[in-house]
C-alpha positions as CSV (number, residue, x, y, z in Angstrom):
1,X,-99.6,169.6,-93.7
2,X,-98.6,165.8,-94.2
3,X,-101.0,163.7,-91.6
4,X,-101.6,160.4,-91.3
5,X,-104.7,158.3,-92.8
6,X,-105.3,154.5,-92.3
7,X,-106.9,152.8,-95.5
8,X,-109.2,149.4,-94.7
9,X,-108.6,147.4,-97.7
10,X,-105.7,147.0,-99.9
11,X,-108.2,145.9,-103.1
12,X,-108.3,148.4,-106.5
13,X,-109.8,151.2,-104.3
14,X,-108.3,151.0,-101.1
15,X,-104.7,151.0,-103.0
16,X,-105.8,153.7,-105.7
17,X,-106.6,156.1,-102.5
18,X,-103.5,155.1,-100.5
19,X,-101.3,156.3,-103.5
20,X,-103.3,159.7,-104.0
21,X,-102.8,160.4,-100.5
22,X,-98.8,159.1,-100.6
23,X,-98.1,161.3,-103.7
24,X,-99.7,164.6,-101.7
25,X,-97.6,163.9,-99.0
26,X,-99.0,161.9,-96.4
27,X,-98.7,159.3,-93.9
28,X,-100.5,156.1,-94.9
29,X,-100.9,152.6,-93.8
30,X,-103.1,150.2,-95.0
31,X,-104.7,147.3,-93.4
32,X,-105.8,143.9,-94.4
33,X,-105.5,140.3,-93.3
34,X,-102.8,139.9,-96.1
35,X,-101.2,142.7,-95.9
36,X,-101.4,143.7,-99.5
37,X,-101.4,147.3,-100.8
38,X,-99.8,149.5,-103.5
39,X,-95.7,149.8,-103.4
40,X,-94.7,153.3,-101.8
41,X,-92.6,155.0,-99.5
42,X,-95.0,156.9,-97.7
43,X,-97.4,153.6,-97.4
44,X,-96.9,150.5,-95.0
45,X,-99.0,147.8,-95.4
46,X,-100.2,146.3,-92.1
47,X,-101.1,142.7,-92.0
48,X,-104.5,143.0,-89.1
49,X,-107.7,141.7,-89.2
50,X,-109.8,144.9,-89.2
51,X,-112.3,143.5,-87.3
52,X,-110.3,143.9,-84.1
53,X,-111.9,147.0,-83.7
54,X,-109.2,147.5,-80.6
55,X,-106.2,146.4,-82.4
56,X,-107.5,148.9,-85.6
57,X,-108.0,151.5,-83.1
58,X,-103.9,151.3,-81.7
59,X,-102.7,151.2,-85.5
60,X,-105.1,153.9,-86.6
61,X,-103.6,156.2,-83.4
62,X,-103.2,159.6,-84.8
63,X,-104.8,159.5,-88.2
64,X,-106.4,162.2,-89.5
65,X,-109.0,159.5,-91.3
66,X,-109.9,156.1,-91.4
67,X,-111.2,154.6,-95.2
68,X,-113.6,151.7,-95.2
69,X,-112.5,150.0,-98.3
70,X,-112.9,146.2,-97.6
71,X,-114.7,144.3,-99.7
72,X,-115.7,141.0,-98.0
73,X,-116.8,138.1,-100.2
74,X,-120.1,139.1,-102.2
75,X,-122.5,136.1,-101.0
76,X,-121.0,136.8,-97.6
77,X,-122.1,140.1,-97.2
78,X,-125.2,140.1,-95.0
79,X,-123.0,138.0,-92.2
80,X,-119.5,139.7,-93.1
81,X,-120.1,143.3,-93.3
82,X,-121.9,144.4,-90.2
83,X,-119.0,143.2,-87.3
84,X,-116.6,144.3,-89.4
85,X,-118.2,147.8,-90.6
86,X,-119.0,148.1,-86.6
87,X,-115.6,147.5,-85.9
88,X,-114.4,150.5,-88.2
89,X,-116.7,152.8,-86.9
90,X,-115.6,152.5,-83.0
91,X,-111.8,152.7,-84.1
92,X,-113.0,155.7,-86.0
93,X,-114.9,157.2,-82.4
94,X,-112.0,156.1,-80.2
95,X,-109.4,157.4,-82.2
96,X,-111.1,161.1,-83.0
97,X,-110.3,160.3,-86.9
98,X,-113.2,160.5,-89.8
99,X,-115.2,157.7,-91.2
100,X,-114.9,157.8,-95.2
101,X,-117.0,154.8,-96.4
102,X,-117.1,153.6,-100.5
103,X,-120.2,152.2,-100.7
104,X,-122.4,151.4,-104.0
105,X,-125.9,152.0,-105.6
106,X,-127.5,149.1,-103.8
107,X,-130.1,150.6,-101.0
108,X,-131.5,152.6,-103.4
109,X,-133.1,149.4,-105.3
110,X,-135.1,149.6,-108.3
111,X,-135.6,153.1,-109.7
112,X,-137.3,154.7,-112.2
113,X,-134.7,157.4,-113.5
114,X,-131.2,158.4,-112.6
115,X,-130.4,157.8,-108.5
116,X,-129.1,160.8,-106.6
117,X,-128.2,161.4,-102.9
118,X,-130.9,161.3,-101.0
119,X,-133.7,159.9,-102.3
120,X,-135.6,157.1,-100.7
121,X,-133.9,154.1,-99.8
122,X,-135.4,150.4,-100.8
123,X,-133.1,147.9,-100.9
124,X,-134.4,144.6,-103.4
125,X,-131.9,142.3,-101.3
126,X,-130.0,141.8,-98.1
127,X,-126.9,142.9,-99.6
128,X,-128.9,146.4,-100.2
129,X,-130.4,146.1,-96.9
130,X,-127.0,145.4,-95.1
131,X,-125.3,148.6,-97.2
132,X,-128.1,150.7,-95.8
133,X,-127.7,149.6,-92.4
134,X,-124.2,150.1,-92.2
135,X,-124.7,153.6,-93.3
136,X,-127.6,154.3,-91.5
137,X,-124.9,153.7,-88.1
138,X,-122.3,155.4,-89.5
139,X,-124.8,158.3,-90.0
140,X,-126.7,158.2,-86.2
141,X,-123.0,158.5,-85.0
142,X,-122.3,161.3,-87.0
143,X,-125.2,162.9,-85.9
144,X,-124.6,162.2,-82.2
145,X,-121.4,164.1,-82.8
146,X,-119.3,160.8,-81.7
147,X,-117.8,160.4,-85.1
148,X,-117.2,162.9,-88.3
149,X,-118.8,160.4,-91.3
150,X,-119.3,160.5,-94.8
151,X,-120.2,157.8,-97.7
152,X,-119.8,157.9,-101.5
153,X,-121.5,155.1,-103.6
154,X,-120.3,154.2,-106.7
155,X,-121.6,152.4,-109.7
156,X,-120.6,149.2,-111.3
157,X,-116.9,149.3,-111.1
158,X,-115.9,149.7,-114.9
159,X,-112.0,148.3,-113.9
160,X,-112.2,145.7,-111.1
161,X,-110.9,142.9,-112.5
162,X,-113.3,139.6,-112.5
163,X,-115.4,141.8,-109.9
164,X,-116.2,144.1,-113.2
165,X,-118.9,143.6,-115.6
166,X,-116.8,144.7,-118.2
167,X,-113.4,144.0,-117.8
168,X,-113.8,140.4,-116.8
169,X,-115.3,139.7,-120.2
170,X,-111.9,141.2,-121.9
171,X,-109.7,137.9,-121.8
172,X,-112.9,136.3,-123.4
173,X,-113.1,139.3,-126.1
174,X,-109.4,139.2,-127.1
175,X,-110.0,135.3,-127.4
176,X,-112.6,135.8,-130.0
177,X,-114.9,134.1,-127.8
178,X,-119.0,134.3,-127.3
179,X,-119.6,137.1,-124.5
180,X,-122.3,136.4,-122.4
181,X,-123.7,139.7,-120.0
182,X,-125.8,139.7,-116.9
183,X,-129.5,140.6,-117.9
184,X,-130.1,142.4,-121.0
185,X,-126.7,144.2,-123.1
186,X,-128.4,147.0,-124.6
187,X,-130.4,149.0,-121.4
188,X,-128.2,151.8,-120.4
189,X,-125.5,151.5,-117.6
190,X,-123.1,153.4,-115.8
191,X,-119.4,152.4,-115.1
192,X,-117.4,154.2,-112.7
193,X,-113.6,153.3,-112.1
194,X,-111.8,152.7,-108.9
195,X,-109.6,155.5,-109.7
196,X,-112.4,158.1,-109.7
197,X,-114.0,156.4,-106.6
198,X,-110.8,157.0,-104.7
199,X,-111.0,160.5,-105.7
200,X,-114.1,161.4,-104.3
201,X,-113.5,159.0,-101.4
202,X,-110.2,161.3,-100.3
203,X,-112.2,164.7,-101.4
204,X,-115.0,163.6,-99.4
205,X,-113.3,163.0,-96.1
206,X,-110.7,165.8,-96.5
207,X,-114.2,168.5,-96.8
208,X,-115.8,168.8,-93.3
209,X,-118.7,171.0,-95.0
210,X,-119.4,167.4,-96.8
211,X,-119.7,165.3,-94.0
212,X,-123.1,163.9,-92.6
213,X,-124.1,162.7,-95.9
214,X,-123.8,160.8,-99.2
215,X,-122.0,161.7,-102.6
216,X,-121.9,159.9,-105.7
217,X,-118.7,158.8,-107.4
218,X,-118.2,160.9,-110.5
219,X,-119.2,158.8,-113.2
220,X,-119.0,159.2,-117.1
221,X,-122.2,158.9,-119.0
222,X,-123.9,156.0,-119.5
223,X,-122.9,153.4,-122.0
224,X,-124.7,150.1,-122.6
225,X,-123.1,146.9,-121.9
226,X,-122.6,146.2,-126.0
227,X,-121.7,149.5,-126.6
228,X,-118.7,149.1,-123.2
229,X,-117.8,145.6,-124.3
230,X,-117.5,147.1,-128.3
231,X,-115.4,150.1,-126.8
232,X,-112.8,147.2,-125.4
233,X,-112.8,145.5,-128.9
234,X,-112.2,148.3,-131.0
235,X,-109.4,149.3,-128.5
236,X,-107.9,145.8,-128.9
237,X,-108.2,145.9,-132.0
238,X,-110.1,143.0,-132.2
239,X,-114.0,142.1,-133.8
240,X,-116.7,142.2,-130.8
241,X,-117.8,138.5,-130.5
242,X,-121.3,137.5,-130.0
243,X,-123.0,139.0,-128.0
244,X,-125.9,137.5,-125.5
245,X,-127.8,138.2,-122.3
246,X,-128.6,135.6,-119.2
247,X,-131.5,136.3,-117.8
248,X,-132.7,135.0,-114.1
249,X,-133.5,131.5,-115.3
250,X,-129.9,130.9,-116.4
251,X,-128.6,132.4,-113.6
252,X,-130.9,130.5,-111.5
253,X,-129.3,126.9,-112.6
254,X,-126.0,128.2,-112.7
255,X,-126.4,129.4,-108.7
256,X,-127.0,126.0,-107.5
257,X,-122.9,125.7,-108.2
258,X,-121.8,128.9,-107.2
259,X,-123.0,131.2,-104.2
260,X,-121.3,134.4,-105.9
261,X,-123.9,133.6,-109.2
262,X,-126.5,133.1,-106.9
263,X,-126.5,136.6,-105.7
264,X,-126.4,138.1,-108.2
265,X,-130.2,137.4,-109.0
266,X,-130.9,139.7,-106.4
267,X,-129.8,142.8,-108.0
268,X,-130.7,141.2,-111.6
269,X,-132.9,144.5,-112.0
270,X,-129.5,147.0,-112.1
271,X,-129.2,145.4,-115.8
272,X,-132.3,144.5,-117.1
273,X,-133.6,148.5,-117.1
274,X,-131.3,151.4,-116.9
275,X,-129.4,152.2,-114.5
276,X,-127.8,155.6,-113.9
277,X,-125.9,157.7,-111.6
278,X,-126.7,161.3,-111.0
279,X,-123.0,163.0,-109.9
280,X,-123.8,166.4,-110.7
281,X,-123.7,167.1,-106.9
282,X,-120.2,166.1,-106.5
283,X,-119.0,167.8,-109.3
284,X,-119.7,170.9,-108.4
285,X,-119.0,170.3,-104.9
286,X,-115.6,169.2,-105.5
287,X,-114.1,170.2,-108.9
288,X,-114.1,166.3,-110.1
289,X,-114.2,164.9,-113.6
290,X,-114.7,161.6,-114.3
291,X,-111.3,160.0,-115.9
292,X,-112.0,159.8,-119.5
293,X,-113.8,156.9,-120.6
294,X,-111.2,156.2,-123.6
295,X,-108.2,156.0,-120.8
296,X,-110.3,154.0,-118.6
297,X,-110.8,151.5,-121.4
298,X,-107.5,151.7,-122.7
299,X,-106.3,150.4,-119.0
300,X,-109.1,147.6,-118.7
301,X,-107.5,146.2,-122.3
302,X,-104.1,146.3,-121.0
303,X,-105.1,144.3,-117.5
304,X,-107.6,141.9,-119.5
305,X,-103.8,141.4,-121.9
306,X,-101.9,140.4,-118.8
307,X,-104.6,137.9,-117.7
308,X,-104.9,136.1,-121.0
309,X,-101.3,136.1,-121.2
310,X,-100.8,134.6,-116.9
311,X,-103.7,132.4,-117.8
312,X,-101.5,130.8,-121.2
313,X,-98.6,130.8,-118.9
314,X,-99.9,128.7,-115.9
């Protein structure tokens, strides 16, 4: 049955769930204030601001579900997020569709061991405490019966472009230049991709039996940032450069520039101890495998190629 779905975000998720759901058939229109999203026939790109949550709601008429895939600006979370997750949410009541939220690991905070769904929440930051709250609404809703809700939370996206970890230090990599991580290179880490968080994202919300609750993105098994960043150079071809960590001090002076660096000492812990995803549940909720790791790499090379090469052009 083709139906209509409405996807908040035209970003690396937002467009990687848009063309799953286009290629099974369906309806989809995507929403963002620039009216980007992936080229398809079954997909129209809407130019709104989605925090009109009356002018979301007359777009998102009719759709089966709405996906929460924006991704305001990182040091702008805490003020960003809640009008514009609230806004989502009340299109979602008024229009009878489900609430499919991609969230990450954040409100769990510092653990010791692997993080599965629902165990204690205790956010180190307000970017944590903002991702909690927002699901904590989504989730009182739900229960109140105004609103069919689910979240999944991914890890560290391994393919996100200068958002990623990894793939942001490829350009530098190919260039034979010194790579410099967050925190320490060698604790253990995992890396999910976009493409498997759009997965379970459109799993999730197509399984009312998996509503009312959190699932984590399937996720391959953990790899260090060396052993990541090594992967990428032996796929390129290439030697691994130096490699070196920056701990909070650095990351302290470099802050006073730029807000984005600044927040990142917050969540400074997710890479100086490990810090691992438990999916078991959704795989055998679901039937999902992670994409294999040597594919996923293969891809960051590729994108990290065409930056070096844009960047030479300009």
């Amino acid at each position: 049955m083709h139906e209509r779905h409405v996807i908040i975000g035209g970003g690396s998720v937002g467009a990687a769930a848009a063309l799953l759901l286009a290629e099974a058939g369906h309806e989809v229109r995507v929403v963002s204030r620039s009216g980007g999203g992936p080229d398809h026939a079954r997909v129209e790109r809407v130019r709104l601001d989605a925090g009109d949550a009356t002018a979301l709601a007359q777009v998102a008429a009719g759709a089966t579900a709405i996906y929460n895939c924006a991704n305001p600006p990182y040091h702008r979370w805490p003020v960003d997020w809640p009008p514009l997750a609230s806004s989502i949410l009340r299109a979602a009541e008024t229009v009878g569709a489900t609430l499919a939220t991609v969230s990450n690991l954040y409100p769990y905070g510092p653990v010791r061991g692997s993080m599965a769904p629902g165990m204690p929440e205790a956010p180190a930051d307000a970017k944590g405490r903002t991702r909690s709250w927002m699901w904590a609404e989504a989730l009182t809703a739900h229960q109140e019966g105004r609103v069919r809700a689910v979240e999944v939370r991914a890890s560290d996206f391994l393919d996100a472009g200068s958002q990623s970890a990894i793939a942001r230090q490829v350009p530098a990599i190919l260039a034979g230049k010194h790579v410099r991580t967050v925190g320490d290179p060698d604790q253990p880490h995992s890396w999910t991709t976009t493409r498997d968080t759009a997965a379970t994202l459109v799993a999730a919300a197509a399984d009312p039996a998996a509503s009312g609750r959190l699932w984590h993105v399937v996720t391959t098994p953990p790899r260090t940032q060396r052993e990541a960043l090594g992967d990428v150079a032996r796929t390129a071809g290439v030697p691994l450069p130096r490699v070196t960590g920056t701990g909070a001090a650095a990351l302290r002076l470099v802050g006073l520039f730029d807000p984005v660096v600044r927040e990142l000492r917050g969540t400074l812990y997710q890479f100086t101890a490990p810090f691992v995803i438990d999916d078991s549940e959704t795989r055998t909720r679901f039937g999902l495998e992670p994409e294999p790791w040597d594919e996923a790499i293969t891809r960051v090379v590729a994108e990290g190629r065409r930056t070096l090469a844009e960047g030479r052009a300009a």
